[in-house]
C-alpha positions in Angstrom: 106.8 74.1 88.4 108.7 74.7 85.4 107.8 77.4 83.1 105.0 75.9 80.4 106.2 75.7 76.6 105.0 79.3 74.9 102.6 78.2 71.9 103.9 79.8 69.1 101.3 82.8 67.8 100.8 80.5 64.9 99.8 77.2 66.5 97.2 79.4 69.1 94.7 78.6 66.8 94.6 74.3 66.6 93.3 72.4 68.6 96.3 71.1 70.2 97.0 74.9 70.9 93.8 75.7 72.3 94.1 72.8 74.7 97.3 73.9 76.1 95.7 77.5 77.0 92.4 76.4 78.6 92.9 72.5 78.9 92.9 73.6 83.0 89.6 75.0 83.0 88.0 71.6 81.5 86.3 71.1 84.7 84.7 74.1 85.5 81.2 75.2 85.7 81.1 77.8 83.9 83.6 80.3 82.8 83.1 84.5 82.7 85.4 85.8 80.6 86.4 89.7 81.7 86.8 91.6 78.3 87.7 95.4 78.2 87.4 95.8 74.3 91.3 95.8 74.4 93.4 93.5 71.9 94.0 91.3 74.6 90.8 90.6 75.8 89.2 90.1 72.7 92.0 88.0 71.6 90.9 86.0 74.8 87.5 86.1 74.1 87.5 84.9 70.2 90.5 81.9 71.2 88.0 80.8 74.2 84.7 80.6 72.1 86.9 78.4 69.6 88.0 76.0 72.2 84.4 76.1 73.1 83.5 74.9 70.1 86.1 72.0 69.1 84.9 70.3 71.9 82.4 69.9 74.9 83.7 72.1 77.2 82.2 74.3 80.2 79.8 77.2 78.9 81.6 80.8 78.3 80.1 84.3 80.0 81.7 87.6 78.9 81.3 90.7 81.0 82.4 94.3 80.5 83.1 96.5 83.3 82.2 100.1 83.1 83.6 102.5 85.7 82.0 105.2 84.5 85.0 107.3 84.3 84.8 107.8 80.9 82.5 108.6 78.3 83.9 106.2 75.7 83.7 102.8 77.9 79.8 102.9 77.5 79.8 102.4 73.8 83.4 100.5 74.2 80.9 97.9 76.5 78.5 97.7 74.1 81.2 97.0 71.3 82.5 93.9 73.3 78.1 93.1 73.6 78.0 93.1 70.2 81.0 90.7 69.3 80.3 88.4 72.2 76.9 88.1 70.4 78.2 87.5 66.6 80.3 84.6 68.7 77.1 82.9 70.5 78.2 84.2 73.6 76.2 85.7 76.5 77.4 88.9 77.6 76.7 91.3 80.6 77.7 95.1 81.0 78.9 95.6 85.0 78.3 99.6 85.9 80.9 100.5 89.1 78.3 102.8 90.2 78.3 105.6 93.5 80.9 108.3 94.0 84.4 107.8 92.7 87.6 108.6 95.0 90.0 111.2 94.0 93.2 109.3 95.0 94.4 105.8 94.1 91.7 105.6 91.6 93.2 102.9 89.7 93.6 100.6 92.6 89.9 101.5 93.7 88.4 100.5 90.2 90.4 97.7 90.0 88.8 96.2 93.6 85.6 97.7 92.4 86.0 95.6 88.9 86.5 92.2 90.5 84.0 92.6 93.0 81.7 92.7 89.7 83.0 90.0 88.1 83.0 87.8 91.2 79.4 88.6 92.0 78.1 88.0 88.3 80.1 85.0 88.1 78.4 83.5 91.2 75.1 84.8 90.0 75.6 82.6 86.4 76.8 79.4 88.3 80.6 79.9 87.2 83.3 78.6 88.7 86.0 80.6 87.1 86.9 83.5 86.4 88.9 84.7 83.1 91.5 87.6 82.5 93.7 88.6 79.5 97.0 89.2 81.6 100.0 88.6 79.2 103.6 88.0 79.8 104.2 91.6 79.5 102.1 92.2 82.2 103.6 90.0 84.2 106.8 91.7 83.7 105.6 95.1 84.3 104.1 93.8 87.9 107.6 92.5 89.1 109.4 95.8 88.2 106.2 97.5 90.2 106.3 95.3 93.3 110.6 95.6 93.2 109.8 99.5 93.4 107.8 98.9 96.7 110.3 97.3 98.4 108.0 94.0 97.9 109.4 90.6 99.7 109.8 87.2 97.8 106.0 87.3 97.6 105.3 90.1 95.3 108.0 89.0 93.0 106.4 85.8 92.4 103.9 88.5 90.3 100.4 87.2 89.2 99.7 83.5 90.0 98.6 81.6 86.9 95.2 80.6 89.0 94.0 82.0 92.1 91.2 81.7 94.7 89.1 85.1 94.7 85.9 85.1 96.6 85.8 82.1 96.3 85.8 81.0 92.4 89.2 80.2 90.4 90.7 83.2 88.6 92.9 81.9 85.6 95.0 84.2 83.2 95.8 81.9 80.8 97.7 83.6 78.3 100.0 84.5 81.0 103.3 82.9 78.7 102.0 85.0 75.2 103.1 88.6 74.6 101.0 91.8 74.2 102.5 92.1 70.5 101.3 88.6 69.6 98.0 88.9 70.3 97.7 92.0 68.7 98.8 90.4 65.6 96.4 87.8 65.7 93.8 90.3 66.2 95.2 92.0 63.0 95.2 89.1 61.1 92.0 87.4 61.9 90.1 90.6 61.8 89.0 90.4 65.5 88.2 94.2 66.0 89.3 95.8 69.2 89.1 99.5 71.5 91.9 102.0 71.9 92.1 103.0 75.7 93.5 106.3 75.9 94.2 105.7 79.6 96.6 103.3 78.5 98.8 106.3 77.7 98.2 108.5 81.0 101.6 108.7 82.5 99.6 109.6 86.0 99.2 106.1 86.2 102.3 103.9 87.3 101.9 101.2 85.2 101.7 103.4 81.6 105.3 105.0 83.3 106.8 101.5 83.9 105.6 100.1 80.4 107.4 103.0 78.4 110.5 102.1 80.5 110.4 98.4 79.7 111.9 98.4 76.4 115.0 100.4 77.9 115.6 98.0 80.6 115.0 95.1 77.6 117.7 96.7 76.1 119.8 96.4 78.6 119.0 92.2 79.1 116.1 92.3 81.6 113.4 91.4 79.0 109.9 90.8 79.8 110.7 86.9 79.5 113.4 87.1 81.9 111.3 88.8 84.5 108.7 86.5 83.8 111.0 83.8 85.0 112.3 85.5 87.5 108.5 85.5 88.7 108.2 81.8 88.5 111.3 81.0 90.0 109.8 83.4 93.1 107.3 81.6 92.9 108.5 78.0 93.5 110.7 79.5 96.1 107.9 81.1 97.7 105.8 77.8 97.5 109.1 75.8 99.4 109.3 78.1 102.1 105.6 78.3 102.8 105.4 74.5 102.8 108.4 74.4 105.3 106.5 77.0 107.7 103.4 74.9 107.9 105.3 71.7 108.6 107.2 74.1 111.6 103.8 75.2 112.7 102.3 71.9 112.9 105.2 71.1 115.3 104.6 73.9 117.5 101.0 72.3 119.1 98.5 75.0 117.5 95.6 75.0 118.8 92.5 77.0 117.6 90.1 78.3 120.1 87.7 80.8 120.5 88.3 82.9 117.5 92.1 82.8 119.3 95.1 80.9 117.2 98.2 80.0 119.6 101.3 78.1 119.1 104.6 77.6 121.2 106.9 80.8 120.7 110.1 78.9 121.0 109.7 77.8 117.4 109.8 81.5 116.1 113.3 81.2 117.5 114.5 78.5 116.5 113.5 78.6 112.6 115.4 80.8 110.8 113.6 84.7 110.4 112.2 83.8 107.4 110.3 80.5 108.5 109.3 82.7 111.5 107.9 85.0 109.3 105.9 83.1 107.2 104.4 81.1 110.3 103.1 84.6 112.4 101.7 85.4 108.5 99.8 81.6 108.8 98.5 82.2 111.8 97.1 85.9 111.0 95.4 84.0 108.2 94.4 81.1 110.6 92.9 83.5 112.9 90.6 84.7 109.8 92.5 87.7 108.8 93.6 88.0 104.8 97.0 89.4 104.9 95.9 92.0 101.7 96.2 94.6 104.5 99.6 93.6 105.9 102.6 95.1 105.0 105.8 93.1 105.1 107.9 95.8 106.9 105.5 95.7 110.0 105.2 91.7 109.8 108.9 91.9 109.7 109.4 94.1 112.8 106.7 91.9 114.6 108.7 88.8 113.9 111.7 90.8 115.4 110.0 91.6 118.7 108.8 88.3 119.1 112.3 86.6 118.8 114.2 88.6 121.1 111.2 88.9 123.5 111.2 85.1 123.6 114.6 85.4 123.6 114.5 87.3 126.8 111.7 85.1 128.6 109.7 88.0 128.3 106.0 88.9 127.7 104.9 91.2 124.8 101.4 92.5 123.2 101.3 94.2 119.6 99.3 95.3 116.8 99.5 93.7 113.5 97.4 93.3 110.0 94.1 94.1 112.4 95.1 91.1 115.0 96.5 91.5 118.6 99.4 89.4 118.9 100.3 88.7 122.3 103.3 86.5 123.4 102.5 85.2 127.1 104.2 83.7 130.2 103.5 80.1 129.4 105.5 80.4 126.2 103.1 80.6 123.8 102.2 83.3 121.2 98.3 84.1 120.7 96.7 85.6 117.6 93.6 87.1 117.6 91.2 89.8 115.7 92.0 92.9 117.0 89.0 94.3 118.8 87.5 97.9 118.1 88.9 100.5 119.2 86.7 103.2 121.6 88.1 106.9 121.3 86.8 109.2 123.8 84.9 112.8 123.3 
């Protein structure tokens, strides 16, 4: 999984260039492109309805997202409307409607945006889903998730396709740079939107993008961290391959909503196998491991071993499943159930 040759900004425009952007999504059923109004997006939108065009290819949806938390993104919707028309293209403003939290609203709106996406995208028949996330984004993800402490995981960054609810997300112009597209946008006239949020240093992101060119100064560029996501990445794909082939091994079994596997093999992998084998079976057992955090999967791992270790029973908590490691010698994973509180 090498990293893919970057079109240069000048050949995004042939065929040949077009075809190395969205030659992947040849196959779909239909593709909803997200578009914000921003340089990227529209850059996404015009270079998708000419690939559209140079060939038969999969029909092309735009939708706008308005969160209603400001009084520009109405008109900035109907802006995107109104170009998505002049290209031939059907497009769909999505309202993120009901009350709005007061904390962690960027993280809400962002849940609450694909949640749109996903369900007009299902509604048209399409397969795929479309973003505009660029190499620079990339970048400013790793340096995020580094903050946090993430594991090997979250420095991988943002996959170049994904499965969410279940369609195929795609950023294909993952490998291009913000400044690039904004150039082409320049150049061929494409007219975009100015989001002043983009330069709110409450939000984390806008604080980490005016540190990047400080830390490019000093050698970690955005291309290098790009890399370093894609190495990650292949990492992360080895080791998660080696955990399923451990776990296959260790006689799971699947039965009544309860996942179970012999414990000894959680000591004798090394603690990163063991990991990544509890995290497969919390997934296994139905759970997504969006509300798992590493530290606790890390100190259930730890438990686990030495309890096993110690011929010893034990029963935990993890990512909503009870984990419970019993005298036969086998670990169970199962949905935790509800918890009663009394008056």
């Amino acid at each position: 999984m090498g990293m893919p040759a970057r079109p240069p900004p000048d050949d995004l425009l042939s065929v040949a260039g077009l075809e190395r952007l969205f030659g992947s999504l040849s196959k779909a059923s239909g593709i909803l492109a997200a578009v914000s109004g921003g340089p990227d997006s529209m850059a996404l939108m015009h270079l998708l309805a000419r690939w559209s065009r140079a060939d038969r290819h999969p029909p092309i949806l735009v939708a706008t997202v308005d969160h209603g938390l400001r009084p520009e993104a109405a008109e900035e919707a109907a802006f995107v409307a109104r170009q998505a028309a002049a290209l031939g293209l059907p497009h769909r403003t999505l309202a993120w409607t009901g009350e709005k939290p007061r904390a962690g609203v960027q993280e809400a709106a962002r849940e609450a945006r694909y949640s749109l996406l996903v369900q007009h995208a299902r509604g048209e028949g399409a397969s795929h889903l479309v973003t505009a996330h660029t190499l620079d984004d990339q970048a400013e993800t790793v340096m995020m998730r580094l903050s946090r402490g993430s594991g090997l995981s979250g420095l991988a960054g943002m996959r170049r396709e994904r499965s969410r609810g279940g369609m195929v997300h795609a950023r294909p112009l993952l490998d291009l740079r913000k400044p690039d597209l904004l150039d082409l946008c320049r150049k061929e006239g494409w007219g975009f939107v100015s989001d002043p949020s983009n330069a709110d240093e409450r939000f984390a992101r806008v604080r980490w993008r005016r540190i990047m060119p400080l830390l490019a100064d000093e050698g970690l560029t955005a291309e290098r961290l790009a890399r370093l996501a894609q190495r990650a990445a292949r990492a992360e794909e080895a080791l998660d391959a080696k955990a399923r082939e451990a776990l296959g091994r260790a006689a799971p079994l699947l039965d009544d909503g309860a996942f179970s596997f012999e414990a000894g093999i959680l000591a004798n992998e090394p603690f990163e196998i063991a990991l990544r084998i509890l995290e497969q079976a919390l997934v296994r057992t139905g759970l997504g491991l969006e509300n798992s955090r590493l530290q606790r999967l890390e100190a259930c791992t730890e438990r686990l071993r030495e309890a096993i270790g110690q011929d010893g029973t034990l029963r935990l908590t993890v990512a909503g499943a009870l984990v419970r490691l019993d005298p036969s010698g086998r670990v169970s994973v199962r949905q935790e159930p509800p918890r009663h509180r009394g008056r």
